[in-house]
C-alpha positions in Angstrom: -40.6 -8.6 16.6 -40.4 -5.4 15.1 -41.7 -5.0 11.6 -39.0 -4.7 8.6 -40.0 -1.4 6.2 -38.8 -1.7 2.3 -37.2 1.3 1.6 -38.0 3.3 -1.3 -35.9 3.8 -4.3 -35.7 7.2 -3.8 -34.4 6.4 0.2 -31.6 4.2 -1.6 -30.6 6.6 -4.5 -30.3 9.1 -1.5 -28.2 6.9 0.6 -26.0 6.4 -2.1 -25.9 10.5 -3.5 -25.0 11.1 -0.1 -22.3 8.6 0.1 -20.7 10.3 -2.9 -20.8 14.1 -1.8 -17.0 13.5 -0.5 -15.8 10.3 -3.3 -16.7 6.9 -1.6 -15.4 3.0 -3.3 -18.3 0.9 -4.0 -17.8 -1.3 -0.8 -18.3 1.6 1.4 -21.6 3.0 -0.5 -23.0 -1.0 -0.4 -22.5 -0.7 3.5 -24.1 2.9 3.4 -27.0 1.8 1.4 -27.2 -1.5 3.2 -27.1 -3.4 -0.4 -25.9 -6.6 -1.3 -23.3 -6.1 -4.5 -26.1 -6.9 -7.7 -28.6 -4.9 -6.1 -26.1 -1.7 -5.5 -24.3 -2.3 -9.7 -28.2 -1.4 -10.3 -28.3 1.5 -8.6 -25.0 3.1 -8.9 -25.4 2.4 -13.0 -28.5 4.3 -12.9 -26.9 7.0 -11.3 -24.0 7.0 -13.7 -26.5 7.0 -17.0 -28.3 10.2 -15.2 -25.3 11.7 -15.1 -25.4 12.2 -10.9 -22.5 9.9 -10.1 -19.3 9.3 -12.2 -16.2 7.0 -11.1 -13.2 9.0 -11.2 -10.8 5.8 -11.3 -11.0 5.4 -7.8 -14.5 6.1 -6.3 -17.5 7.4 -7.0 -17.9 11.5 -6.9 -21.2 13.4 -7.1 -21.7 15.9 -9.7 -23.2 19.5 -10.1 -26.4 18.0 -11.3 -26.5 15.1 -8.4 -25.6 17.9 -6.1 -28.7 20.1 -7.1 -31.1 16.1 -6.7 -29.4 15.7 -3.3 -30.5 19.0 -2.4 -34.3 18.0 -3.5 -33.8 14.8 -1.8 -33.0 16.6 1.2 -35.8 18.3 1.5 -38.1 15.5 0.3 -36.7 13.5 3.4 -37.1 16.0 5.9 -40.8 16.6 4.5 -41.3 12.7 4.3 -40.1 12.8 8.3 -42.4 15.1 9.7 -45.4 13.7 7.6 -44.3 10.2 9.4 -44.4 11.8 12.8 -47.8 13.4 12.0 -49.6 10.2 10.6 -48.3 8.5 14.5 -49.7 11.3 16.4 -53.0 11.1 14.3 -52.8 7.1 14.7 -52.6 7.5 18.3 -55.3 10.1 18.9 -57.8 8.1 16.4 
């Protein structure tokens, strides 16, 4: 059975950033971010009080400032990646 990995906070707030780039309802960032409804209200409320996310009446929208984060994130996932890969190939060759 293959092992289940937590994912991080920052994995979830960058599932959910992403999710917003182009306006998302919450029912479509809760399947994005794989959340259950309490656990995703904790999140996207974060988000909001950083000022990342608002909720234009209808979904949820990305701002200039969570548009510059997502842009971090991005590269902090790629990084995150290849340091991944590397720590496999080392496991295997140790």
């Amino acid at each position: 059975m293959e092992e289940r990995k937590r994912r991080s906070n920052t994995e979830i707030i960058y599932a959910i950033l992403k999710g917003c780039v182009e306006g998302s309802g919450k029912t479509k960032l809760m399947y994005m971010a794989r959340l259950n409804y309490p656990v995703f209200m904790k999140y996207i409320s974060k988000l909001e009080r950083l000022n990342l996310v608002y909720f234009d009446g209808k979904k949820y929208v990305i701002t200039e400032k969570g548009e510059k984060v997502l842009g971090l994130l991005d590269k902090y996932m790629e990084t995150y990646i290849r340091l991944s890969e590397i720590r496999k190939e080392l496991e295997e060759l140790l």
